[in-house]
Structures are given as C-alpha cells and as structure tokens.
C-alpha positions in Angstrom: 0.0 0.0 0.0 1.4 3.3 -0.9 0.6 6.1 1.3 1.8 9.6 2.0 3.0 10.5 5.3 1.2 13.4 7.3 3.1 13.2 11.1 6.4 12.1 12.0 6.3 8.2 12.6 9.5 7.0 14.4 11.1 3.9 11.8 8.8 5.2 8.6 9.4 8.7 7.5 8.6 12.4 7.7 5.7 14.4 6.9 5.4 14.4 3.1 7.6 10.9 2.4 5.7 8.7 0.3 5.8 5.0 1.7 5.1 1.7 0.4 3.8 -0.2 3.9 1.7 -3.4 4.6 -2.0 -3.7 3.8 -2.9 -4.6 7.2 -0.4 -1.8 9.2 -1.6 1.7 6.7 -5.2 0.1 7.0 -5.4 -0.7 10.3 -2.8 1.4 12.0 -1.5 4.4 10.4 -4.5 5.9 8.2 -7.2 5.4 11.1 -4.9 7.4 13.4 -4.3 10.3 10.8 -0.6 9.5 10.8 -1.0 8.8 6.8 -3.1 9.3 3.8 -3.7 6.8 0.3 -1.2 7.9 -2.2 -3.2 9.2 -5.4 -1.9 11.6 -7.9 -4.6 14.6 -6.5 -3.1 13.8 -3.1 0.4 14.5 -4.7 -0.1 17.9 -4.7 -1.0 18.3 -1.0 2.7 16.6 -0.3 4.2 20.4 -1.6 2.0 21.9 1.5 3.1 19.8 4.1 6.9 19.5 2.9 6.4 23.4 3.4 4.7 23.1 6.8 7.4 21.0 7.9 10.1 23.0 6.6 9.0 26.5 8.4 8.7 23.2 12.1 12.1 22.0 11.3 15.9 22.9 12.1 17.2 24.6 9.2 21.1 23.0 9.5 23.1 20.5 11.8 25.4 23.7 13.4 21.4 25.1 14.4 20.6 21.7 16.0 24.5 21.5 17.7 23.8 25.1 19.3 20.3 24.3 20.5 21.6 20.8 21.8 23.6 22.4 23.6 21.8 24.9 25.5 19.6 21.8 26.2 22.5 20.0 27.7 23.1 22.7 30.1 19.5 23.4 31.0 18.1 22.8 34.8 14.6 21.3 33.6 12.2 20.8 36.8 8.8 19.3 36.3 6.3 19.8 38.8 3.2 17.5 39.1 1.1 15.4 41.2 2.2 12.5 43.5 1.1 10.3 45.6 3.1 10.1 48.8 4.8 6.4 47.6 6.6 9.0 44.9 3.8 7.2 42.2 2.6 10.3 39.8 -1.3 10.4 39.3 -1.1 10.0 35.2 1.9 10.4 33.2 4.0 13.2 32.3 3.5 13.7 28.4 5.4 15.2 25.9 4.0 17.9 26.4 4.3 18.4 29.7 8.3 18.2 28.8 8.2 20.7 26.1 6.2 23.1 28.2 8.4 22.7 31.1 12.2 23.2 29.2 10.7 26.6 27.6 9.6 27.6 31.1 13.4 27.1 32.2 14.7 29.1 29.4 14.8 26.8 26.4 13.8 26.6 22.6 10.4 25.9 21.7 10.1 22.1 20.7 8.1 20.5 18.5 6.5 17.6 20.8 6.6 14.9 18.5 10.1 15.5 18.4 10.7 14.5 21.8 10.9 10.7 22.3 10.3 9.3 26.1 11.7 5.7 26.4 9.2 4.0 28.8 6.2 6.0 30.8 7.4 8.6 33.4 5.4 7.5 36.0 7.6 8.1 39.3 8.8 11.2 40.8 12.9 11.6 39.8 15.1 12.2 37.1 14.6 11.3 34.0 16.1 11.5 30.7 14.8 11.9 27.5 15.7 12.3 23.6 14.8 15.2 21.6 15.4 14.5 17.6 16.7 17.9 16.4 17.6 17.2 13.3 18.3 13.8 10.9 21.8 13.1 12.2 21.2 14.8 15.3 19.1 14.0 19.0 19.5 15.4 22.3 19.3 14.2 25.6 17.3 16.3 28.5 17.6 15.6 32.2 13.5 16.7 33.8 13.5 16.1 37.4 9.8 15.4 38.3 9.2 16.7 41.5 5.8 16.9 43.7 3.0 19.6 43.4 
C-alpha cells in the first residue's frame, strides 16, 4: 500500500515521504490514526504543502541543532506534578508536559513529536529523554519530576 505521510512516525518517514507499507499496518494502524493518507496523484499535490509546513517546524542546518543541543544539555529542567506520597505520579508526564516545562526554564520551543520518552514517566525523579533535532542529530534532557 502506498501512502503519503502526514506526522512524523519513528522507523517510517517524515511528513510528506511517500511510503510503500503493509496492507494490514496503513489500513489498520496508520491511516485510522491520521498519521498517513492513500497515495493518489490529487493527493500528490498536498505533499508540496506539508513539505512546506514541515520546513517552516524543522531545524534549518546540523550547526542550528548543535547550538540548540547544547543549551539543552546545560538546561536545569524541573517538572512539577502530582504525586502520591509512595513518589507514584497520578497519570503520566506527556510530551508535552516536557516541552512546556524546558521553555519555562529558558529553552527553545520544541516540536513535541520530536521528543521521544523511552518508557512512561510514572515516578517522581530524574529522568532523561531524547529530543530529535535534526536527521543526524538527537539530544538528551535531564527533567527532574518533583511533587506539586
């Protein structure tokens, strides 16, 4: 099945890439969750609007994504939610919980599907996550979850 990418899916492609995927996983998976839409020559020309789209999101170069890695690297991040006393959070933190929280301590405005959270952050702590700044390029930010 050939479809054209609308949201950044981890392991696929970019907004605007055209994939050929499984029946079963575009059908099923991607297309119901508006991550992708059927390939047809009319939706072609939509690709040209969201290349554009992603273009005006994205990190123009790799010395860009080196200088904001950087000041992430050397940002203080601090996360403040509900706990229970056991140090168990009520929910999740989200990713955008994370990108709210590292422009409240002085960062650069990320895109939240760029930021990649290995398993749930469930626990009160410090945890780290990856920010995909460009291609060749991801960061790692330390948030420290602490209690409301």
């Amino acid at each position: 099945m050939k479809l054209i990418i609308t949201t950044e899916v981890s392991g696929l492609g970019a907004p605007g890439d055209i994939v050929e995927v499984k029946d079963g996983y575009g059908r099923n998976y991607l297309i119901p969750r508006g991550f992708a839409i059927r390939w047809t020559r009319g939706a072609e020309s939509q690709i040209a609007s969201i290349k554009k789209a992603r273009d005006a999101r994205e990190i123009r170069d790799l010395g860009t994504a080196k200088e904001v890695a950087g000041q992430l690297g050397a940002l203080k991040v601090k996360l403040k939610t509900r706990a229970g006393e056991s140090g168990r959070l009520f929910g999740s933190v989200t990713t955008s919980d994370i990108a709210d929280a590292v422009k409240a301590a002085g960062g650069p405005q990320l895109d939240r599907r760029r930021i990649e959270i290995g398993s749930a952050i469930k626990s009160l702590g410090t945890h780290r996550v990856s920010v995909k700044l460009h291609p060749e390029l991801a960061a790692t930010v330390e948030v420290e979850i602490i209690a409301d």
